[in-house]
LUMDOLUM-651192 format. One record per atom (N, C-alpha, C): x, y, z; atom name; residue number from 0. Coordinates in pm, whole numbers, plus 50000, padded with zeros to 5 digits. Layout:
LUMDOLUM-651192
X  Y  Z  CA  NUM
...
END
This chain:
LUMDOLUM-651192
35332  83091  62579  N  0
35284  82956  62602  CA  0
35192  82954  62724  C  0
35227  82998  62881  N  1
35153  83053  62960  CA  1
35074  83127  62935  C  1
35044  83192  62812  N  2
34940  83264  62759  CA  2
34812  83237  62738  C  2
34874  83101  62652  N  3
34784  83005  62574  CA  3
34700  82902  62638  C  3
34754  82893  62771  N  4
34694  82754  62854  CA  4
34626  82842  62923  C  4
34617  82942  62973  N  5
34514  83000  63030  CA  5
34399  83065  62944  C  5
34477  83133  62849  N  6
34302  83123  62720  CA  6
34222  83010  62739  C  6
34284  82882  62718  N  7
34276  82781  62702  CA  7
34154  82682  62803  C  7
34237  82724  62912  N  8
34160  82720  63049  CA  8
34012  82800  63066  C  8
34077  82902  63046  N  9
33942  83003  63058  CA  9
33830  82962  62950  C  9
33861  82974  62881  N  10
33772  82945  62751  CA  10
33681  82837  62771  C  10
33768  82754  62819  N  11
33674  82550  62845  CA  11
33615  82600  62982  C  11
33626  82663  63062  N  12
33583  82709  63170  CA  12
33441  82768  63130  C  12
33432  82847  63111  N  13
33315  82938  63024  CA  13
33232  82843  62947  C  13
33270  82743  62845  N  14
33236  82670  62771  CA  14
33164  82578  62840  C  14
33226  82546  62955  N  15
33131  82438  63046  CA  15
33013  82464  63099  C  15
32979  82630  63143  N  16
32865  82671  63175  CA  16
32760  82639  63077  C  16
32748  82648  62984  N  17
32648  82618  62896  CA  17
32593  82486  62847  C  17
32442  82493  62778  N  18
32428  82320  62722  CA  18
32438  82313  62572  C  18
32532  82400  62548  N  19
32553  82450  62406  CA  19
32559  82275  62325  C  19
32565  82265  62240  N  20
32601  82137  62127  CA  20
32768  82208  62079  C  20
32866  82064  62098  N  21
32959  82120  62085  CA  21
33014  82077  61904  C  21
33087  82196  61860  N  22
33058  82172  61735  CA  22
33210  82150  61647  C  22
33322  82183  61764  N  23
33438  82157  61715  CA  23
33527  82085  61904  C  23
33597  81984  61853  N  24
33643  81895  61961  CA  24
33786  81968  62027  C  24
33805  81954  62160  N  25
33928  82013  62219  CA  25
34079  81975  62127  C  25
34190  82025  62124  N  26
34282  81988  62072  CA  26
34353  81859  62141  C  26
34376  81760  62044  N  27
34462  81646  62111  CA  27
34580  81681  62168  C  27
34616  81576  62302  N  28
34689  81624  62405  CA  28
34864  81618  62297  C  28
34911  81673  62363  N  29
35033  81695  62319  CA  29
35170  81560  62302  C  29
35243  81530  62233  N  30
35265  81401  62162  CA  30
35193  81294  62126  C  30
35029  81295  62110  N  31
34943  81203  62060  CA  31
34930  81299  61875  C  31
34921  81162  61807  N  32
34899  81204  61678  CA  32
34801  81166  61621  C  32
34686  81164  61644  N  33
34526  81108  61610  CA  33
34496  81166  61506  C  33
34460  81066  61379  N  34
34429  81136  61286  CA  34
34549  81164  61187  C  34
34685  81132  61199  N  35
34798  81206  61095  CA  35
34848  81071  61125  C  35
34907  81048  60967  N  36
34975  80906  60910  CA  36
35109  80957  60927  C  36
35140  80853  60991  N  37
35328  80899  61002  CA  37
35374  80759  60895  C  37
35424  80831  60833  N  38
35468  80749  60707  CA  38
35663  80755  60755  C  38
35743  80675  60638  N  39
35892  80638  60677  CA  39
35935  80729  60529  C  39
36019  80804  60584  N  40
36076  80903  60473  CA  40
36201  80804  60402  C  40
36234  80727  60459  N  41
36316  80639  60406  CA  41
36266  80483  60267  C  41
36100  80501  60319  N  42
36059  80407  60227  CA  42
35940  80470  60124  C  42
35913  80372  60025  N  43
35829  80424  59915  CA  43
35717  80530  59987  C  43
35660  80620  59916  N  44
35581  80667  59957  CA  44
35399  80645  59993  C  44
35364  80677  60147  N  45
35241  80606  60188  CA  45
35245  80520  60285  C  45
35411  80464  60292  N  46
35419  80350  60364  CA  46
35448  80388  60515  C  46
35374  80324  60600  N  47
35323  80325  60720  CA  47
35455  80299  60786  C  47
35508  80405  60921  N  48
35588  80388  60991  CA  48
35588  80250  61121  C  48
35630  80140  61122  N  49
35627  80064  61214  CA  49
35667  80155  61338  C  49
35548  80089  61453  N  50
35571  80114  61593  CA  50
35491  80271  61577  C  50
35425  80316  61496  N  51
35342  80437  61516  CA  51
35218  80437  61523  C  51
35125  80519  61535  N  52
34961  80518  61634  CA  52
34905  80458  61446  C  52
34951  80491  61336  N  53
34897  80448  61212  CA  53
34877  80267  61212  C  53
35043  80212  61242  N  54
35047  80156  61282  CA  54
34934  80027  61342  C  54
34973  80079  61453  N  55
34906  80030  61591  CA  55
34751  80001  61556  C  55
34712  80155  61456  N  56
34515  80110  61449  CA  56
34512  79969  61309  C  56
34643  79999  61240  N  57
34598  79864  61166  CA  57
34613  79766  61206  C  57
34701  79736  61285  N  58
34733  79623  61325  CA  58
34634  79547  61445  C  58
34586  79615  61507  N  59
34468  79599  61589  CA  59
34343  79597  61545  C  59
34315  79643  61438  N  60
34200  79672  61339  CA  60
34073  79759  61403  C  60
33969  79787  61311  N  61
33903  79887  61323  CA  61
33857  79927  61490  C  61
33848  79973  61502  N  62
33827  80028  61643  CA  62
33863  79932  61783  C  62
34001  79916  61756  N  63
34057  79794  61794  CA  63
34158  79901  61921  C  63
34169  80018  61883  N  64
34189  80145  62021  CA  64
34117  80171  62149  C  64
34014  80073  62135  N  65
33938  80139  62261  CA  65
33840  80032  62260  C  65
33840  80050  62391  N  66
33707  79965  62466  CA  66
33572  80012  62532  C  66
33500  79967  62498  N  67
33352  80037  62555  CA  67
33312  79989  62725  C  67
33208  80112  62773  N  68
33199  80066  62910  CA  68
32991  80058  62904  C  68
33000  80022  62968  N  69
32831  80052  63012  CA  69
32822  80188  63088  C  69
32724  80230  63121  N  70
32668  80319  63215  CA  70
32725  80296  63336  C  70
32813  80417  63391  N  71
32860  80434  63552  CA  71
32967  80324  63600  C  71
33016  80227  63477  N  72
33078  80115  63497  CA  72
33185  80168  63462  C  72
33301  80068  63476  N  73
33479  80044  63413  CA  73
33548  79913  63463  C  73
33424  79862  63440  N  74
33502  79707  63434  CA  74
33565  79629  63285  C  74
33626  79598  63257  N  75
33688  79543  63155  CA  75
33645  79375  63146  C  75
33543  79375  63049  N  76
33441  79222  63054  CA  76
33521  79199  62973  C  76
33462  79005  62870  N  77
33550  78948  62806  CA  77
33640  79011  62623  C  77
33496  79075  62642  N  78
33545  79177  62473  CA  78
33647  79262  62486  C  78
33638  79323  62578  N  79
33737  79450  62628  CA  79
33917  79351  62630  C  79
33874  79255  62728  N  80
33988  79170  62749  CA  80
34070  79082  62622  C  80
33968  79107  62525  N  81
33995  79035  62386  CA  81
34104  79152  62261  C  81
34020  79246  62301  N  82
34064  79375  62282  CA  82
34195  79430  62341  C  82
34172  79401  62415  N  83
34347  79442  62476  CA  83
34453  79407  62511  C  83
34413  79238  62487  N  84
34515  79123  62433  CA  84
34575  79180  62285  C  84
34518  79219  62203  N  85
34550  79233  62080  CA  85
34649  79357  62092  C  85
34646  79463  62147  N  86
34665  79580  62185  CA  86
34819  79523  62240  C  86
34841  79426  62323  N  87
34971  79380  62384  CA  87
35039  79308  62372  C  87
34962  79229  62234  N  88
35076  79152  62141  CA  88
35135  79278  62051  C  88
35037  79365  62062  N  89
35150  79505  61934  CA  89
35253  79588  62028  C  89
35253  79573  62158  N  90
35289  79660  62245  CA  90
35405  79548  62255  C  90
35368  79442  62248  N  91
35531  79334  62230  CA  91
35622  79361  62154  C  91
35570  79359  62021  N  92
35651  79413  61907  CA  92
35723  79513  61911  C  92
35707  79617  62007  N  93
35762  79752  61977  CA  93
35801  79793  62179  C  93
35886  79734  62172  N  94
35934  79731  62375  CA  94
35998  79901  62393  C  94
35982  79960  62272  N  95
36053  80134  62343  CA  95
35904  80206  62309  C  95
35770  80175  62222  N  96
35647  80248  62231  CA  96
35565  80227  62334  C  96
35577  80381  62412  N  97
35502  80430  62496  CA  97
35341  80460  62490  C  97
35223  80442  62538  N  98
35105  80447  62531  CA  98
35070  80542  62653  C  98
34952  80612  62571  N  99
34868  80663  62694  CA  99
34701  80600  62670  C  99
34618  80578  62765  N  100
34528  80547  62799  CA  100
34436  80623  62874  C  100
34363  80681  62744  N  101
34242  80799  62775  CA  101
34136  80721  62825  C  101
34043  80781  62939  N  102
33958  80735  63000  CA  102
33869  80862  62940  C  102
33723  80805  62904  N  103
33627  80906  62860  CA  103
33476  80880  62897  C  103
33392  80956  62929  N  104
33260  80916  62979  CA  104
33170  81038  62874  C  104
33045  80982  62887  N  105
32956  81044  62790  CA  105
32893  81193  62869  C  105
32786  81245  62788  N  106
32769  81386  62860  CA  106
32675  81401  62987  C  106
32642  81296  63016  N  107
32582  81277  63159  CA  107
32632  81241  63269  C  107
32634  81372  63380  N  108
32671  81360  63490  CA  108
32758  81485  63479  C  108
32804  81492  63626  N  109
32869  81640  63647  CA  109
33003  81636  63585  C  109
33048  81754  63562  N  110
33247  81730  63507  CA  110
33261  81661  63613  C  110
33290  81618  63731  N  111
33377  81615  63827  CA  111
33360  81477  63867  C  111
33227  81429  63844  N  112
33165  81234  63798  CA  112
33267  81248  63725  C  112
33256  81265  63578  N  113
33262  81190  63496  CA  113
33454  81204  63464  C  113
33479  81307  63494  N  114
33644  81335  63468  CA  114
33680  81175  63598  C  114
33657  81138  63763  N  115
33638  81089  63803  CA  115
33649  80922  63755  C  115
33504  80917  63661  N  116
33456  80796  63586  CA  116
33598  80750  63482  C  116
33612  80829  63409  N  117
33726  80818  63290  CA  117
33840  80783  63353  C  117
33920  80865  63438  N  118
34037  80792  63564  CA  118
34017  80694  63521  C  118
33909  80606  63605  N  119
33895  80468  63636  CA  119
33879  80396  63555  C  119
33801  80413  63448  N  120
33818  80369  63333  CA  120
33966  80337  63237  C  120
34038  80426  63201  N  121
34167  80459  63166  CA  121
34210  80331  63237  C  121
34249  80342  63413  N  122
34337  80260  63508  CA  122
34252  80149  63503  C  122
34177  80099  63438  N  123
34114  79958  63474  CA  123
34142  79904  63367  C  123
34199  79954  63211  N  124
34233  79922  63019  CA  124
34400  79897  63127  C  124
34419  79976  63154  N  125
34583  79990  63196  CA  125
34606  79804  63283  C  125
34559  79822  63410  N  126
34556  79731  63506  CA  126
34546  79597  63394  C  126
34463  79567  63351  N  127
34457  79451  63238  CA  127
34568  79479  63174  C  127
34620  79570  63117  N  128
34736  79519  63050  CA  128
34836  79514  63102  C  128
34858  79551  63257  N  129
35008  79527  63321  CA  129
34967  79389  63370  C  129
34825  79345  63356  N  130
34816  79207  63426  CA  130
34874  79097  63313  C  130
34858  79129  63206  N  131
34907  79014  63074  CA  131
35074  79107  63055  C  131
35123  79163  63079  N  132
35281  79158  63074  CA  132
35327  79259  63017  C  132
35213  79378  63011  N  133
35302  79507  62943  CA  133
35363  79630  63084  C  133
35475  79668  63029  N  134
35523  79737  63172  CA  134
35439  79850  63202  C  134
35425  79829  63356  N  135
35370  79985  63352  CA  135
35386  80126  63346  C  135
35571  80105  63315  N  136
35630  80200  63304  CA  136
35599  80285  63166  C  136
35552  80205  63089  N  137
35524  80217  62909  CA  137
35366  80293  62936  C  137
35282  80281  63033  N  138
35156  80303  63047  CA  138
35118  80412  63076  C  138
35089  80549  63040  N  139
35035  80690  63096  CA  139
34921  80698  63136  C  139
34826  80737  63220  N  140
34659  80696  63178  CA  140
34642  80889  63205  C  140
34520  80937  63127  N  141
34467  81113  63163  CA  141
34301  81054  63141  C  141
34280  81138  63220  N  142
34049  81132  63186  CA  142
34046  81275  63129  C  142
33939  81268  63065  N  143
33901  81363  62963  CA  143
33764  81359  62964  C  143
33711  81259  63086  N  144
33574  81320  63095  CA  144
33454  81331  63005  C  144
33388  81391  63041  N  145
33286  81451  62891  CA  145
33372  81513  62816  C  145
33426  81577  62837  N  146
33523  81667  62775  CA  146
33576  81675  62585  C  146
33577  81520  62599  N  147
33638  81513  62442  CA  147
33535  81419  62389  C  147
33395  81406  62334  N  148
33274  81304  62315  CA  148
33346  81248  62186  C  148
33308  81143  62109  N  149
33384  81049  61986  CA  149
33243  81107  61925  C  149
33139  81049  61974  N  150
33046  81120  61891  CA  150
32928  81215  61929  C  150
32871  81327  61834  N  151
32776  81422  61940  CA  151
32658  81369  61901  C  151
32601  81387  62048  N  152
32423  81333  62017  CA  152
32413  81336  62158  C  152
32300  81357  62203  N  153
32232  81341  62314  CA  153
32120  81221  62315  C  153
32211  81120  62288  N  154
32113  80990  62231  CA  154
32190  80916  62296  C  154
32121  80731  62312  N  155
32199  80610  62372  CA  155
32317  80621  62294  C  155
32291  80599  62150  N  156
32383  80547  62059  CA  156
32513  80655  62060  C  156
32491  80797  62074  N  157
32592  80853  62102  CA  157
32710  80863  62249  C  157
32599  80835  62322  N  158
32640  80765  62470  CA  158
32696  80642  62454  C  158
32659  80568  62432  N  159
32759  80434  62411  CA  159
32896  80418  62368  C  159
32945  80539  62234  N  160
33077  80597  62182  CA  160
33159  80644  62260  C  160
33090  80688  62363  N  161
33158  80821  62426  CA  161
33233  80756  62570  C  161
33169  80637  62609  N  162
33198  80575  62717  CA  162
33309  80470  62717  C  162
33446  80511  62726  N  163
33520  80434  62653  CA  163
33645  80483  62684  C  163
33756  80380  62676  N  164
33876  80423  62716  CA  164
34004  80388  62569  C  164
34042  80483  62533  N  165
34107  80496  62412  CA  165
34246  80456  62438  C  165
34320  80402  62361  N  166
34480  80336  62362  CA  166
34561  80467  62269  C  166
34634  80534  62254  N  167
34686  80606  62217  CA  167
34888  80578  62192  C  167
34895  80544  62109  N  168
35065  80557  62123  CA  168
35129  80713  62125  C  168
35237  80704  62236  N  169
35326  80827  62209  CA  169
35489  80802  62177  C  169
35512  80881  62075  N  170
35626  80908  62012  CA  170
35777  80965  62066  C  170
END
């Protein structure tokens, strides 16, 4: 396992030197399930586990996980705040699901900006929601920086995706 996190390390290390186009995304952090339907083995089949990240994106609706930032910003304006009202009426429903709150910035600027930028980002989605009544004990926040882009392009429009702080449930 110590094996693996230093490949791991090393590898993204190396990887950062370059302006390569990246063509496959880092692995999601460990108890996040992005992307996999957790269904109830107890009910018909397909059917969506209450209180899981499947869950959570329907009930919030389409890109109802994350909030966008502007350039060099992490303020949480009225959309964001609309957005994450919704996010904490589902976080009502379910008082033992835990969240983490990825902070992410696009590919401009140094790792050490932008890992930096995402923090703040992350803790500013968070701060709004311990301000409307979710505990902060329930709240994790990690930055990921450039690190993990939503979409690749060296364009506005791919910049705009990328700048953004993601809601994540953990299990």
């Amino acid at each position: 396992m110590k094996m693996a996190a230093i490949l791991l390390a090393s590898t993204a290390l190396v990887a950062g030197c370059g302006k390569k186009k990246v063509e496959q995304l880092p692995p999601a952090a460990e108890g996040t399930d992005y992307g996999q339907t957790q269904t109830d083995p107890n009910a018909g089949a397909g059917q969506i586990v209450p209180g899981s990240q499947e869950d959570f994106l329907q009930q919030v609706g389409q890109f109802g996980d994350r909030i966008l930032f502007e350039t060099d910003r992490f303020n949480v304006d009225a959309e964001d705040q609309a957005t994450l009202q919704r996010q904490a009426q589902w976080l009502a429903r379910y008082p033992n699901t835990r969240i983490i709150v990825e902070g992410h910035a696009d590919e401009r600027g140094t790792r050490d900006y932008n890992l930096a930028l995402g923090e703040r980002r992350a803790n500013s989605a968070k701060n709004y929601l311990t301000s409307i009544g979710v505990d902060a004990s329930r709240i994790e926040t990690v930055s990921y920086g450039k690190e993990r882009p939503s979409a690749l392009g060296s364009d506005e429009q791919a910049w705009a995706q990328n700048r953004r702080a993601v809601t994540v449930t953990v299990q």
